[in-house]
mmCIF file of the N, C-alpha and C atoms, coordinates in Angstrom:
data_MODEL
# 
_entry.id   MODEL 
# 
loop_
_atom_site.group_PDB 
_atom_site.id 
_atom_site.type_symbol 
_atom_site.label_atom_id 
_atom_site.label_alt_id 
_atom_site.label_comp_id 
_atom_site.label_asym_id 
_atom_site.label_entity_id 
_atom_site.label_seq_id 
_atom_site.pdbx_PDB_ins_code 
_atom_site.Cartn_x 
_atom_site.Cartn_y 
_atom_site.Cartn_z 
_atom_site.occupancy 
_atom_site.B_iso_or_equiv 
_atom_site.pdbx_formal_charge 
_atom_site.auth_seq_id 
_atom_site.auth_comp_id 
_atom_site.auth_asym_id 
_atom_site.auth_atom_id 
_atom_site.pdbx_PDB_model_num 
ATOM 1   N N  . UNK A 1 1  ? 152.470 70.993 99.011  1.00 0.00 ? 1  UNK A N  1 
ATOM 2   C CA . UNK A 1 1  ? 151.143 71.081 99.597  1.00 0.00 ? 1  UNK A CA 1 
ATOM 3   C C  . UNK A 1 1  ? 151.212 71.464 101.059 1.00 0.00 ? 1  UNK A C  1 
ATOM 4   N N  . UNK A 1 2  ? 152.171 70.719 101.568 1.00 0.00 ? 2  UNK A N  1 
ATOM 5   C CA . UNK A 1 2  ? 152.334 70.780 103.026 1.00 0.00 ? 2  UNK A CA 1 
ATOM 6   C C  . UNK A 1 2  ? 152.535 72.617 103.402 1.00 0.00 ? 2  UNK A C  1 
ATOM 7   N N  . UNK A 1 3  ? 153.048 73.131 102.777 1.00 0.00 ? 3  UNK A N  1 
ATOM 8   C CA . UNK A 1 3  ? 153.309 74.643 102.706 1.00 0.00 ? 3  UNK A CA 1 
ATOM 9   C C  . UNK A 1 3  ? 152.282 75.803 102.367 1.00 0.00 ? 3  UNK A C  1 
ATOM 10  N N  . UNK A 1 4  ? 151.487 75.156 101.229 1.00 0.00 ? 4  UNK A N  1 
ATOM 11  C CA . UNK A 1 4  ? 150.565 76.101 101.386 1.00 0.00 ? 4  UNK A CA 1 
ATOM 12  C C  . UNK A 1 4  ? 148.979 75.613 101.879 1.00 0.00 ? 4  UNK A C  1 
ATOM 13  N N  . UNK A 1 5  ? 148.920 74.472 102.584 1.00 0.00 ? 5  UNK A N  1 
ATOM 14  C CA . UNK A 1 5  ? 147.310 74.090 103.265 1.00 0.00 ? 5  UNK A CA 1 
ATOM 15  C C  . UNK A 1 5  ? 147.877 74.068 104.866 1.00 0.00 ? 5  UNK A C  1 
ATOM 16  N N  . UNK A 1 6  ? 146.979 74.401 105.385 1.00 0.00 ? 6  UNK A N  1 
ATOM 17  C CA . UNK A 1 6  ? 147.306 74.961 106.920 1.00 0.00 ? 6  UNK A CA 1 
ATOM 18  C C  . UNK A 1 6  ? 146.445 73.237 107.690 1.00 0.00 ? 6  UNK A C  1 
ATOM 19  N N  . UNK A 1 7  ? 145.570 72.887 107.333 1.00 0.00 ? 7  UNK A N  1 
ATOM 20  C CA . UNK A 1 7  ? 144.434 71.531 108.123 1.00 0.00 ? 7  UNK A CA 1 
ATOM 21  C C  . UNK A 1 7  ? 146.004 70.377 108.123 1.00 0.00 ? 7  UNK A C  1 
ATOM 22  N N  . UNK A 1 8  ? 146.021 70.010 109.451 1.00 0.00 ? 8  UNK A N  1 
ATOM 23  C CA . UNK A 1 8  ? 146.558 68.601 109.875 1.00 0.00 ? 8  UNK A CA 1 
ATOM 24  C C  . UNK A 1 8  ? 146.297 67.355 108.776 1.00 0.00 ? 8  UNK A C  1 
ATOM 25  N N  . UNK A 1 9  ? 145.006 67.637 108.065 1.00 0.00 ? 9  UNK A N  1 
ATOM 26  C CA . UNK A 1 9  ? 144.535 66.061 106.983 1.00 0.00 ? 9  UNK A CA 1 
ATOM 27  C C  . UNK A 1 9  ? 143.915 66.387 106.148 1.00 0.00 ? 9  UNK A C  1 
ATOM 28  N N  . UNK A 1 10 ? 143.961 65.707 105.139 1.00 0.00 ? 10 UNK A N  1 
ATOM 29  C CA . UNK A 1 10 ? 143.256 65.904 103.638 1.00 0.00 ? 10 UNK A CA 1 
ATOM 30  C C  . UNK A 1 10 ? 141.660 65.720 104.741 1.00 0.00 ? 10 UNK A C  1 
ATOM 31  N N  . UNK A 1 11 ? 141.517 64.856 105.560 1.00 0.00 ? 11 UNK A N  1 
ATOM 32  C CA . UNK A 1 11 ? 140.395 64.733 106.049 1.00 0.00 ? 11 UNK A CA 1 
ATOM 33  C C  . UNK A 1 11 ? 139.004 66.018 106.763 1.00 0.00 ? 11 UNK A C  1 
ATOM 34  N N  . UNK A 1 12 ? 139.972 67.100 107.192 1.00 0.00 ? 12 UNK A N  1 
ATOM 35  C CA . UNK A 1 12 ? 139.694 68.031 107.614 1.00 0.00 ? 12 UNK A CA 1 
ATOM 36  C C  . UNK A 1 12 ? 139.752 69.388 106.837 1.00 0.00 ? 12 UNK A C  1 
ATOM 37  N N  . UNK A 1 13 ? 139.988 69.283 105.286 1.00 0.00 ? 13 UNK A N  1 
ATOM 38  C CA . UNK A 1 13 ? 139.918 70.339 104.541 1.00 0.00 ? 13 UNK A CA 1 
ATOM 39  C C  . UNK A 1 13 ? 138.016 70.927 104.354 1.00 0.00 ? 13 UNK A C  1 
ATOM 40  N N  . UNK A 1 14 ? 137.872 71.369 104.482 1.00 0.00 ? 14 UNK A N  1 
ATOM 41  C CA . UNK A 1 14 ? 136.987 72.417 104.000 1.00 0.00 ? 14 UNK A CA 1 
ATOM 42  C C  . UNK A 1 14 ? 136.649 72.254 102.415 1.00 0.00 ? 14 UNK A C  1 
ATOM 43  N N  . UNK A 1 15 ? 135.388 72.543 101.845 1.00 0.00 ? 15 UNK A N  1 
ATOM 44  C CA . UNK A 1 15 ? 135.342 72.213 100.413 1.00 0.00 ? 15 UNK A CA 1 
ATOM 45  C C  . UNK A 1 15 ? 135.775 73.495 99.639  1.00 0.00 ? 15 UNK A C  1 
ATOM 46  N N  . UNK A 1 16 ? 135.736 74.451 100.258 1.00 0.00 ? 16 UNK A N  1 
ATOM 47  C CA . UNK A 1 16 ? 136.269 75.803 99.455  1.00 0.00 ? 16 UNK A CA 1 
ATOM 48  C C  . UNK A 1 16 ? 137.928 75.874 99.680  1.00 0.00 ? 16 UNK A C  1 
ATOM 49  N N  . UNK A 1 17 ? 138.495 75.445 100.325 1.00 0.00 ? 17 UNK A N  1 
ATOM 50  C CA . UNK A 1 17 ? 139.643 75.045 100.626 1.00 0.00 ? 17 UNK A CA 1 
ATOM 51  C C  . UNK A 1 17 ? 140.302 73.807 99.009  1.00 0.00 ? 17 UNK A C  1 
ATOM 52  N N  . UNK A 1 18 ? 139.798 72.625 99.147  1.00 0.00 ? 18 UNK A N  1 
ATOM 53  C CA . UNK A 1 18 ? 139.368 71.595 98.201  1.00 0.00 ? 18 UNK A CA 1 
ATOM 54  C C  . UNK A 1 18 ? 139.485 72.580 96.819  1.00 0.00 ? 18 UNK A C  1 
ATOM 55  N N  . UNK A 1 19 ? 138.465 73.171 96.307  1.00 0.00 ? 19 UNK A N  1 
ATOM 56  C CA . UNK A 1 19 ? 138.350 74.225 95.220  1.00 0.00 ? 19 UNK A CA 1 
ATOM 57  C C  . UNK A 1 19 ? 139.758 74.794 94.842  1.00 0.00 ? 19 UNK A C  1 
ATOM 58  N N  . UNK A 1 20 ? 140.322 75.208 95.414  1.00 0.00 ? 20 UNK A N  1 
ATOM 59  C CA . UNK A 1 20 ? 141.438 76.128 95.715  1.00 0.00 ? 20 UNK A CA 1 
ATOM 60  C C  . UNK A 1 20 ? 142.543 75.156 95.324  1.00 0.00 ? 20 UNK A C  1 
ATOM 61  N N  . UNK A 1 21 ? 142.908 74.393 96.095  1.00 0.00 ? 21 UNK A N  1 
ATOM 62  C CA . UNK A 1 21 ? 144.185 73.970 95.815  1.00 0.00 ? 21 UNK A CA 1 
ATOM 63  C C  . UNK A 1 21 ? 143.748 72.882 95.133  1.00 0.00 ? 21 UNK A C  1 
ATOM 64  N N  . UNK A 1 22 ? 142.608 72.249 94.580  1.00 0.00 ? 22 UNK A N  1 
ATOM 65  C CA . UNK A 1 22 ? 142.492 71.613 93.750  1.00 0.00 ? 22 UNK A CA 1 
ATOM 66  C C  . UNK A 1 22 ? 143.826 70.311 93.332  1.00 0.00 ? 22 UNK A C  1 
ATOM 67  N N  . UNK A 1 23 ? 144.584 70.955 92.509  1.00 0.00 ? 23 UNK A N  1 
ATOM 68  C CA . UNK A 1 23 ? 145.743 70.398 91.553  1.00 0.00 ? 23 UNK A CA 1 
ATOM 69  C C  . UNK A 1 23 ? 146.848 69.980 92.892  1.00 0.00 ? 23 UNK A C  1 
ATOM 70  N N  . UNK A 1 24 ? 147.045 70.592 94.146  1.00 0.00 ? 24 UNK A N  1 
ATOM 71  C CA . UNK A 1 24 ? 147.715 69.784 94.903  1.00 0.00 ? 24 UNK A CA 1 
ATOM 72  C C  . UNK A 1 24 ? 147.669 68.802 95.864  1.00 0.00 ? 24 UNK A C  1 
ATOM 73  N N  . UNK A 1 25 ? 146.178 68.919 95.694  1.00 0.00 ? 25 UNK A N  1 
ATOM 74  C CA . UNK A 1 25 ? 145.510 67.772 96.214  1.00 0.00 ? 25 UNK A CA 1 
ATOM 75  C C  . UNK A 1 25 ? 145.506 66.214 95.314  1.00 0.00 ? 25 UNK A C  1 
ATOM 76  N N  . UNK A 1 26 ? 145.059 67.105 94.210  1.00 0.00 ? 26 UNK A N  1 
ATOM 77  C CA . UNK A 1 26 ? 145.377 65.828 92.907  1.00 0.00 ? 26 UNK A CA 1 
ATOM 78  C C  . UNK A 1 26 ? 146.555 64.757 92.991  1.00 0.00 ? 26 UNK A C  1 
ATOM 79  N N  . UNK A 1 27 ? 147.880 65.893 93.176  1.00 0.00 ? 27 UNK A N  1 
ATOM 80  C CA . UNK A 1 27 ? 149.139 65.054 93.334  1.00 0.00 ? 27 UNK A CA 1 
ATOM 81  C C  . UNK A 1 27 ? 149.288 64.300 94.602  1.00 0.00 ? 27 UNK A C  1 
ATOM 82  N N  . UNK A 1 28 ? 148.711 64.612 95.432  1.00 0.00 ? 28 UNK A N  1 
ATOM 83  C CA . UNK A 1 28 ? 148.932 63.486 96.791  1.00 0.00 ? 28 UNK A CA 1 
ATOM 84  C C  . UNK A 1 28 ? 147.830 62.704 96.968  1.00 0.00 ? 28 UNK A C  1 
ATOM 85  N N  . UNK A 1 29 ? 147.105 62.572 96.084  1.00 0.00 ? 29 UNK A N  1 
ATOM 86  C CA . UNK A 1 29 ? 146.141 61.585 95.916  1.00 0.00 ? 29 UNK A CA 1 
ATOM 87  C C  . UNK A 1 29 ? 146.314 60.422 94.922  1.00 0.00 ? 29 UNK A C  1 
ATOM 88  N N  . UNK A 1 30 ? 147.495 60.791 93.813  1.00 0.00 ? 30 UNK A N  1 
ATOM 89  C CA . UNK A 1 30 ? 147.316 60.534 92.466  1.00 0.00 ? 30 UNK A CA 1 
ATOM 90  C C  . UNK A 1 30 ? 147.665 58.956 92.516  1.00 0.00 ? 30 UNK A C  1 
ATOM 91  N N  . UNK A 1 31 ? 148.548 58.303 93.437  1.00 0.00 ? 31 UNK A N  1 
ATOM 92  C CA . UNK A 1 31 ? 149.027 57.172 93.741  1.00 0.00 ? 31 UNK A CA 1 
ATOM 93  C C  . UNK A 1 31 ? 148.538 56.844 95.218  1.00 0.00 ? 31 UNK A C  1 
ATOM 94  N N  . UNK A 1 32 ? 147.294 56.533 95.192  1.00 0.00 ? 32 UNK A N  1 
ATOM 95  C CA . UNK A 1 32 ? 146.971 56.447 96.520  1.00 0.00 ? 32 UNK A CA 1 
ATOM 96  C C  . UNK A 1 32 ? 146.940 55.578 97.420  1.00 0.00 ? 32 UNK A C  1 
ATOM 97  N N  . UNK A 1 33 ? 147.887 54.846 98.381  1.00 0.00 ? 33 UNK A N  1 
ATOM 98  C CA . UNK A 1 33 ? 148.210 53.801 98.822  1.00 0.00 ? 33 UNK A CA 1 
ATOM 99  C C  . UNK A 1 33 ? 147.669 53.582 100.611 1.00 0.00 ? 33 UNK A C  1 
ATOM 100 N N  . UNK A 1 34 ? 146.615 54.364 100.960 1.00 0.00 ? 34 UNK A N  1 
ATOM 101 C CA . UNK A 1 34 ? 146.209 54.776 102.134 1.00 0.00 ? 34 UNK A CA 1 
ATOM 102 C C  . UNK A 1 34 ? 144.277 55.053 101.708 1.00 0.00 ? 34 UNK A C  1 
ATOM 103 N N  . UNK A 1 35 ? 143.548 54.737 102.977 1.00 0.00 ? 35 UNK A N  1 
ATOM 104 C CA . UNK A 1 35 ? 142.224 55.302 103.330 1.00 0.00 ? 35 UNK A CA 1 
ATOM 105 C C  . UNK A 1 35 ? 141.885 55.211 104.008 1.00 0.00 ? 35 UNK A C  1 
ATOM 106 N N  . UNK A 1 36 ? 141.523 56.500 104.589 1.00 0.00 ? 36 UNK A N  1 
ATOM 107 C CA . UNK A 1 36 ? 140.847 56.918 105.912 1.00 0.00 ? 36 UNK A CA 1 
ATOM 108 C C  . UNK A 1 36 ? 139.911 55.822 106.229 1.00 0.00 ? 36 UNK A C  1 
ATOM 109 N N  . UNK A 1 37 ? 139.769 55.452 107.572 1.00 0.00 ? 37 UNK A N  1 
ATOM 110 C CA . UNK A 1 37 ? 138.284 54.401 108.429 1.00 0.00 ? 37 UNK A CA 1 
ATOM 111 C C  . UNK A 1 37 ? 137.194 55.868 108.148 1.00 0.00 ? 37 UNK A C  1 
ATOM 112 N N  . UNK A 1 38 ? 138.040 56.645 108.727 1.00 0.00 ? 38 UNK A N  1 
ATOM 113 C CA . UNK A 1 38 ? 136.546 57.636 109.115 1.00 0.00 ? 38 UNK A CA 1 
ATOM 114 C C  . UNK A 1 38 ? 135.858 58.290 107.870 1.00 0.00 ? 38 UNK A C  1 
ATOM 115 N N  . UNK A 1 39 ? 136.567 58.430 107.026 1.00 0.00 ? 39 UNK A N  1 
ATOM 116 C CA . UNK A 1 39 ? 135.664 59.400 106.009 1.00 0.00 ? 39 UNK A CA 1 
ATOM 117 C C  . UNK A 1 39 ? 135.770 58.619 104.404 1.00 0.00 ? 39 UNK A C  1 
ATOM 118 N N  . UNK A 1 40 ? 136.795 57.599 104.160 1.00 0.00 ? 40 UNK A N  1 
ATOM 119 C CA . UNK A 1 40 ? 136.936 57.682 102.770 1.00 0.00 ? 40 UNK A CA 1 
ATOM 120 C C  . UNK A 1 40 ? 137.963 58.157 101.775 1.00 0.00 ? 40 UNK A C  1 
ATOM 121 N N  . UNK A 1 41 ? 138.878 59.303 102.683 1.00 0.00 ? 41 UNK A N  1 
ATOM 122 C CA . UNK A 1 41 ? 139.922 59.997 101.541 1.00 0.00 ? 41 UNK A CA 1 
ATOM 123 C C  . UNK A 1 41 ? 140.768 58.918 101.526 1.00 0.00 ? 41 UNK A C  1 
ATOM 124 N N  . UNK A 1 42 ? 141.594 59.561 100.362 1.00 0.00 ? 42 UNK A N  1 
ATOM 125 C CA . UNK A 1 42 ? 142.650 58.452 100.046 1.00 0.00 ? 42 UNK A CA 1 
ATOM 126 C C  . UNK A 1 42 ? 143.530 59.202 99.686  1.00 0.00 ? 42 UNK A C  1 
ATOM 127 N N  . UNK A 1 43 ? 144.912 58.808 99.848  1.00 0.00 ? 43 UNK A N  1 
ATOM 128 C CA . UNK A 1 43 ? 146.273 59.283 100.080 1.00 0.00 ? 43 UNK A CA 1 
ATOM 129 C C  . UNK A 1 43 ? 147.064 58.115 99.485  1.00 0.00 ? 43 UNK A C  1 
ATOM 130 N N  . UNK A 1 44 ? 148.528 59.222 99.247  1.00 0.00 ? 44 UNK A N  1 
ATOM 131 C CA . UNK A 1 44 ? 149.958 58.632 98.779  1.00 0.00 ? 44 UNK A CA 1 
ATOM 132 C C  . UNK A 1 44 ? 150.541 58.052 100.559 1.00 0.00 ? 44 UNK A C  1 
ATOM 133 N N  . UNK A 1 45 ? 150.711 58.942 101.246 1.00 0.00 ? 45 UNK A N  1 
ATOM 134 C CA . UNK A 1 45 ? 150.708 58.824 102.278 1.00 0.00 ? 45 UNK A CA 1 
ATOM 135 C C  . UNK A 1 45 ? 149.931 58.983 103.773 1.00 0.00 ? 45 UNK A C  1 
ATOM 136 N N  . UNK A 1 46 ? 150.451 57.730 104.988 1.00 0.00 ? 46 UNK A N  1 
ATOM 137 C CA . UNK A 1 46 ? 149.714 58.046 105.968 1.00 0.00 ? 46 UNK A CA 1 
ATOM 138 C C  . UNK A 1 46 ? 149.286 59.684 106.636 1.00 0.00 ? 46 UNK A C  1 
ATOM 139 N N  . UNK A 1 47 ? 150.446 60.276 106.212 1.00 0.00 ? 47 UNK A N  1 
ATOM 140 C CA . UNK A 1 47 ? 150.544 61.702 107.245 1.00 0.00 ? 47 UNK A CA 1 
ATOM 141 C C  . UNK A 1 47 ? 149.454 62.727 107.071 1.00 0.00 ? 47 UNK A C  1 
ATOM 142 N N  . UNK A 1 48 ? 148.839 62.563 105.519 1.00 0.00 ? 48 UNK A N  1 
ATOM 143 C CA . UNK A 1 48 ? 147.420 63.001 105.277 1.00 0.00 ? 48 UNK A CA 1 
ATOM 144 C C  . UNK A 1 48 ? 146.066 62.713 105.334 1.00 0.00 ? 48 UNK A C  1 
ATOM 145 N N  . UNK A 1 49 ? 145.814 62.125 106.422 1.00 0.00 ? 49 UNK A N  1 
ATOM 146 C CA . UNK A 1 49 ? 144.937 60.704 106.887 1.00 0.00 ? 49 UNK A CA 1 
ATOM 147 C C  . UNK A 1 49 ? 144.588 61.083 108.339 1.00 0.00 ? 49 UNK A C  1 
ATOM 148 N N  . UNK A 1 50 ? 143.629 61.312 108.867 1.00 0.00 ? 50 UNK A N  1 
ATOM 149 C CA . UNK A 1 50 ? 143.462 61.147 110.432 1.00 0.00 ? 50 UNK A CA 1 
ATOM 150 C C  . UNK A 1 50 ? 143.578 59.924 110.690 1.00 0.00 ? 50 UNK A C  1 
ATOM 151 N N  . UNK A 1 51 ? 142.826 58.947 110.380 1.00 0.00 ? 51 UNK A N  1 
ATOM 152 C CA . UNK A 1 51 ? 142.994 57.525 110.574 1.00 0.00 ? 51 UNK A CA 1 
ATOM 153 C C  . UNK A 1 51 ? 143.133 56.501 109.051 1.00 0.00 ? 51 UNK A C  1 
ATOM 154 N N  . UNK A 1 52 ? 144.324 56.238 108.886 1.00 0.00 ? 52 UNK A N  1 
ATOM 155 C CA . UNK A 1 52 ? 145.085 55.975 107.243 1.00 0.00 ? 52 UNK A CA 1 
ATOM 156 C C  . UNK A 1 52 ? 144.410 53.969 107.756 1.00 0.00 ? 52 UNK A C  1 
ATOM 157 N N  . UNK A 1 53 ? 144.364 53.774 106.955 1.00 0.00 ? 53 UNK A N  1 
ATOM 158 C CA . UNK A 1 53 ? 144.430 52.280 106.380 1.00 0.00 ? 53 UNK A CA 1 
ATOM 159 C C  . UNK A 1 53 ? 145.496 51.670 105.194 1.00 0.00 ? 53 UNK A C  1 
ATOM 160 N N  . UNK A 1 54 ? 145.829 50.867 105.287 1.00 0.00 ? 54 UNK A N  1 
ATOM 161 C CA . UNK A 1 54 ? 146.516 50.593 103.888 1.00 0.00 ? 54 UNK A CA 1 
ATOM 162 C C  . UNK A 1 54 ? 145.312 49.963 102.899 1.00 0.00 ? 54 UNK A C  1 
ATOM 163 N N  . UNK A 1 55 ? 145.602 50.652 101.582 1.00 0.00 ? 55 UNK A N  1 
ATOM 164 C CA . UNK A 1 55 ? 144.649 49.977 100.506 1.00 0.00 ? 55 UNK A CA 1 
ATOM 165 C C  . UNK A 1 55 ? 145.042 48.209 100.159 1.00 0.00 ? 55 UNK A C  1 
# 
């Protein structure tokens, strides 16, 4: 994922962006042990998180 999405955070993707890579978003979401304060996403890891929480 890290290779082909250019945004610093799942937080800052774009929804046509979202559309697109869809399925590799799926996988770093799929075990999600992290969530953003500011927006809600949720992550495997902190590094896709502007501001990560632990679940």
């Amino acid at each position: 994922m890290a290779d082909t999405l250019k945004a610093k955070s799942l937080c800052k993707l774009k929804r046509e962006i979202i559309s697109k890579h869809f399925d590799e978003i799926a996988a770093v979401t799929r075990n999600s042990q992290y969530i953003c304060s500011k927006c809600a996403r949720t992550s495997e890891g902190k590094k896709w998180l502007c501001k990560p929480v632990t679940l």
